[in-house]
NUZALO-456892 format. One record per residue (C-alpha): residue in three letters; chain; x, y, z. Coordinates in pm, 1 decimal. Layout:
rec residu ALA; chaine A; px X; py Y; pz Z
...
END
This chain:
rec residu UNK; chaine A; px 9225.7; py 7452.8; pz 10317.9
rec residu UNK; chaine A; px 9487.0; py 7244.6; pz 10485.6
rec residu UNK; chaine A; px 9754.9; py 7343.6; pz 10291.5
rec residu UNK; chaine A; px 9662.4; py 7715.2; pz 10375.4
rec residu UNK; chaine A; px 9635.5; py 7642.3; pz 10742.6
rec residu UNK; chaine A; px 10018.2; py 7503.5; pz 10722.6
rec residu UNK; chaine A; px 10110.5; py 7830.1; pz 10527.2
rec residu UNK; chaine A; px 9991.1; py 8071.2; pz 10760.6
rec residu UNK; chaine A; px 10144.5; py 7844.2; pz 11061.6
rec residu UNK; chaine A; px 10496.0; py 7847.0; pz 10942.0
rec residu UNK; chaine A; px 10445.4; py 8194.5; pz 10827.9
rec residu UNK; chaine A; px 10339.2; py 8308.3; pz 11133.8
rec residu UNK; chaine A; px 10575.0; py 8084.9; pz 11390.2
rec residu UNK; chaine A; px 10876.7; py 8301.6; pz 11380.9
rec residu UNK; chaine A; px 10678.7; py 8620.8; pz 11463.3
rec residu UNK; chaine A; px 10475.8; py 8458.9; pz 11725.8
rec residu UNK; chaine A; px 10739.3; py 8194.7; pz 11914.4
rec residu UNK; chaine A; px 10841.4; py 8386.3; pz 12145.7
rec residu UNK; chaine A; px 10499.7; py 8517.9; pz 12229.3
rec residu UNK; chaine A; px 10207.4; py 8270.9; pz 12203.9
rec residu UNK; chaine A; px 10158.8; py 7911.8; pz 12340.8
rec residu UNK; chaine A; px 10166.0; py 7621.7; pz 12043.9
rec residu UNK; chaine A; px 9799.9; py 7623.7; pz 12167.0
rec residu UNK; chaine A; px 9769.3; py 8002.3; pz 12070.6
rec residu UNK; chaine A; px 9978.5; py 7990.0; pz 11763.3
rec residu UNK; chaine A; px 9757.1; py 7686.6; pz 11642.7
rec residu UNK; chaine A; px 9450.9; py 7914.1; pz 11654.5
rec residu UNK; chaine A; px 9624.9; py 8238.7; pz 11491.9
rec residu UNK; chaine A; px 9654.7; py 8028.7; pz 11213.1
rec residu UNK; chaine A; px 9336.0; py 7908.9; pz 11187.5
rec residu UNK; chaine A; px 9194.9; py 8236.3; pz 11269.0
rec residu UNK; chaine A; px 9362.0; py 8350.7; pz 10906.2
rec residu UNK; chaine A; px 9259.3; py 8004.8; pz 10711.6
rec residu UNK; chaine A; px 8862.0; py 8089.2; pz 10813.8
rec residu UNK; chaine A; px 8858.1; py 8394.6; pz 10679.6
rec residu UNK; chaine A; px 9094.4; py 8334.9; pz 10403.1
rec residu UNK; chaine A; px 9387.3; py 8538.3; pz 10430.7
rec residu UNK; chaine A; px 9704.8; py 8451.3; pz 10427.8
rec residu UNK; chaine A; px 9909.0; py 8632.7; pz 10720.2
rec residu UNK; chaine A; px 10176.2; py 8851.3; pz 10630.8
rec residu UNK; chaine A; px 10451.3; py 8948.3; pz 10866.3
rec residu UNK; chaine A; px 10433.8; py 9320.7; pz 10778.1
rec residu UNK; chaine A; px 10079.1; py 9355.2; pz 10775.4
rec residu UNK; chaine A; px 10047.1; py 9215.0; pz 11155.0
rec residu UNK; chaine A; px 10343.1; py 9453.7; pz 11242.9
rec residu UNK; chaine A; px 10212.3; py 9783.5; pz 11101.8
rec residu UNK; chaine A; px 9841.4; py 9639.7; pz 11281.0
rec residu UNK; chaine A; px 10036.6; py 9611.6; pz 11601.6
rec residu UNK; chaine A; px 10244.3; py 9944.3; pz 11553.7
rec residu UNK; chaine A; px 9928.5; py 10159.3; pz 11468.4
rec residu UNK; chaine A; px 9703.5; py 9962.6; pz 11784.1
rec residu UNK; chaine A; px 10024.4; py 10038.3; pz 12030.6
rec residu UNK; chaine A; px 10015.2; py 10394.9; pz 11869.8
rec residu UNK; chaine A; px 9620.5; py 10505.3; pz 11915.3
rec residu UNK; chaine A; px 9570.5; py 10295.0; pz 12268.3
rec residu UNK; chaine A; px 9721.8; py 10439.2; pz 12648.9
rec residu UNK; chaine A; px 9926.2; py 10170.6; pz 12761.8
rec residu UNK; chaine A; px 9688.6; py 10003.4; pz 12966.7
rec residu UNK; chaine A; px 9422.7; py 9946.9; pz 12695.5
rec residu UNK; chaine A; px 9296.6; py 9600.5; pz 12685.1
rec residu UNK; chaine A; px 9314.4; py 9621.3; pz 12259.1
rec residu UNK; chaine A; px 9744.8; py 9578.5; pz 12320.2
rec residu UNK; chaine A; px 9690.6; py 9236.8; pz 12396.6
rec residu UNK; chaine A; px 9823.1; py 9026.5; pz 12132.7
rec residu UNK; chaine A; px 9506.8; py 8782.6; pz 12140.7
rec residu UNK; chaine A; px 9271.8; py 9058.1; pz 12069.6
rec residu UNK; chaine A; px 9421.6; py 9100.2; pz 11730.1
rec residu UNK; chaine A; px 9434.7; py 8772.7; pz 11672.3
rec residu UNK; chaine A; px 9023.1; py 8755.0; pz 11679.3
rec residu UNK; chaine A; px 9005.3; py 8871.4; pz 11347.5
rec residu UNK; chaine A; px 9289.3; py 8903.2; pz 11068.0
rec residu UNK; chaine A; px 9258.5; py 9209.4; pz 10873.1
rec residu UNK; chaine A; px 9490.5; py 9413.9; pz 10717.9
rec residu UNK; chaine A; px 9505.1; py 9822.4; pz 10774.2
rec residu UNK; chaine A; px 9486.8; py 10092.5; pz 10488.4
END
């Protein structure tokens, strides 16, 4: 489980540097290692492209830490 946690941290880290705390980051990645999934940069892009696209612009859901709550990948 360790080993997965690392995985999705470096994984994740470029997408996320400029946007998340270390505090933040450490949590996305354990978000993804409790319900294991291993993150994948294009999956959390089209999940942020289709949540910008169906929410006005002042919808709580664009927050990056709302996706964050639960890794899933959309269909």
């Amino acid at each position: 489980m360790y080993g997965q946690f690392c995985e999705n941290y470096d994984e994740s880290y470029p997408v996320l540097r400029e946007e998340s705390s270390h505090d933040f980051h450490r949590f996305f990645a354990l978000s993804y290692t409790i319900h294991d999934t291993v993150f994948e940069q294009n999956v959390y892009e089209r999940l942020m492209r289709t949540i910008k696209h169906k929410t006005s612009r002042f919808s709580a859901l664009r927050s990056l830490y709302t996706v964050t709550c639960r890794p899933c990948s959309i269909e």
